[in-house]
N, C-alpha and C positions, 0 to 999 in steps of 0.2 A: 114107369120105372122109378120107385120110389126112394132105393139107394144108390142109383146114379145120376151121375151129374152129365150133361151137354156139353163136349169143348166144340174148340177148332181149331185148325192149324194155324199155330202161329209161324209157321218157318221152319226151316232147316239150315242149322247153324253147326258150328266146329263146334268141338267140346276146348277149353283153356288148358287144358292138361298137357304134361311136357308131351305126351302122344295125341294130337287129337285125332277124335273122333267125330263124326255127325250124327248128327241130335235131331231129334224132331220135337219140338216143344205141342205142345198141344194146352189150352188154354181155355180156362173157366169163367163164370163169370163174378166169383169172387177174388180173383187178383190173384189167383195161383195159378202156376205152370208146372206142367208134367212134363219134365225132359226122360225120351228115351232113346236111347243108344242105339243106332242103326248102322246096316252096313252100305257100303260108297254106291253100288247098283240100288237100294231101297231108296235110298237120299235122290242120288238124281232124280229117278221116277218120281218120288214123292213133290222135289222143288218143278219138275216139268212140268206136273198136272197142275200146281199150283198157280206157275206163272204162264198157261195156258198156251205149254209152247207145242206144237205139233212133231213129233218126230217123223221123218221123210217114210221110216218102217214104224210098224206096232212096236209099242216096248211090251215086254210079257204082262202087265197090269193092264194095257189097250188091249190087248188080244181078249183075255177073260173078262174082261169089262163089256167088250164086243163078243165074246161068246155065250157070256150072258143073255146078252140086252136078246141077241139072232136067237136064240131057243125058248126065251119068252122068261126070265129067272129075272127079279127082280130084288136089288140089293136091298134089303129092307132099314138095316140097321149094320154097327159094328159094335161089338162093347167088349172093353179091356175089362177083365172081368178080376185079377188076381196076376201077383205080385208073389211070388217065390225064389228065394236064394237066387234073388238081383235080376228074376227072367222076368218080364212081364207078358202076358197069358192074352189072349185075346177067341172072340168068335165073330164071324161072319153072319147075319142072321139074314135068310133068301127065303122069297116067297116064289115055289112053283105049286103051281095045279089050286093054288087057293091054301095050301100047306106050307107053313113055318119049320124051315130048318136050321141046326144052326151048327157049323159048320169051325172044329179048329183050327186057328192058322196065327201066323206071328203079327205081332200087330202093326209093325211099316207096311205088309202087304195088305191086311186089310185096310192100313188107314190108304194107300196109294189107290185101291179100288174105291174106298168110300169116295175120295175126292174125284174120282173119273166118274160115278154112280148118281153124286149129289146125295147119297145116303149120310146120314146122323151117325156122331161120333161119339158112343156113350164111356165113360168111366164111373167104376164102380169107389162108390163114397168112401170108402176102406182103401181104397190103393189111393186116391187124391189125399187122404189122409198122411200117409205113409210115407208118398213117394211124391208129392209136388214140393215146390219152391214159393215161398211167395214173391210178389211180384217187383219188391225195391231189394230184394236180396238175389238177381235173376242175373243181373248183368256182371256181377263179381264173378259167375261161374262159366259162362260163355264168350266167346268173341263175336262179333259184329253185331251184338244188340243194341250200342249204342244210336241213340234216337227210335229206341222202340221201346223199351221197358222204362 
């Protein structure tokens, strides 16, 4: 993939804004962070998978991540691919039958699968361009980064 970059999740934070919102930052290895805007059911699943906490029920990202895995579809990749009037774009990429699919979807749900899947989390060089922060200018725009950025 030669115009994307490999992050990872850095967290899920409040936005600083008189309204916050939750954010999932997503992080490169050149010191920039891609904050994107998500909603409060994406965020918890998203921080749940991360801090590796079991829910007593599937949350809908366990269930397809498990309905996967049970019919043999293997996450292969995710990639945030494009950045249009504030939305950012994502796909799914699944390997059934030895065939590559790829599949549109918002990207909290695929990042919340990629983290249940252990699948790689690509961004396209152009939207890191565009839409990441770099990494001493990170904490002026979020709450609870402190001792992290």
């Amino acid at each position: 993939m030669s115009n994307f970059t490999q992050v990872k999740v850095t967290g899920v934070f409040m936005s600083g804004s008189a309204t916050p919102q939750p954010v999932v930052l997503l992080e490169d290895g050149k010191k920039r962070f891609l904050p994107i805007f998500i909603g409060v059911a994406e965020a918890f699943s998203i921080q749940a998978a991360l801090s590796k906490k079991i829910s007593p029920r599937p949350l809908t990202h366990d269930l397809v991540a498990t309905v996967l895995d049970e019919i043999g579809v293997k996450v292969k990749q995710i990639t945030i691919d494009q950045l249009k009037d504030e939305i950012f774009f994502a796909r799914l990429t699944i390997e059934t039958n030895g065939k590559h699919k790829e599949i549109d979807a918002r990207p909290s749900d695929c990042i919340a699968i990629a983290l249940r899947t252990s699948a790689p989390i690509f961004v396209a060089e152009d939207v890191m361009k565009v839409a990441s922060i770099a990494k001493n200018l990170i904490k002026d725009q979020f709450e609870q980064l402190n001792g992290y950025a």
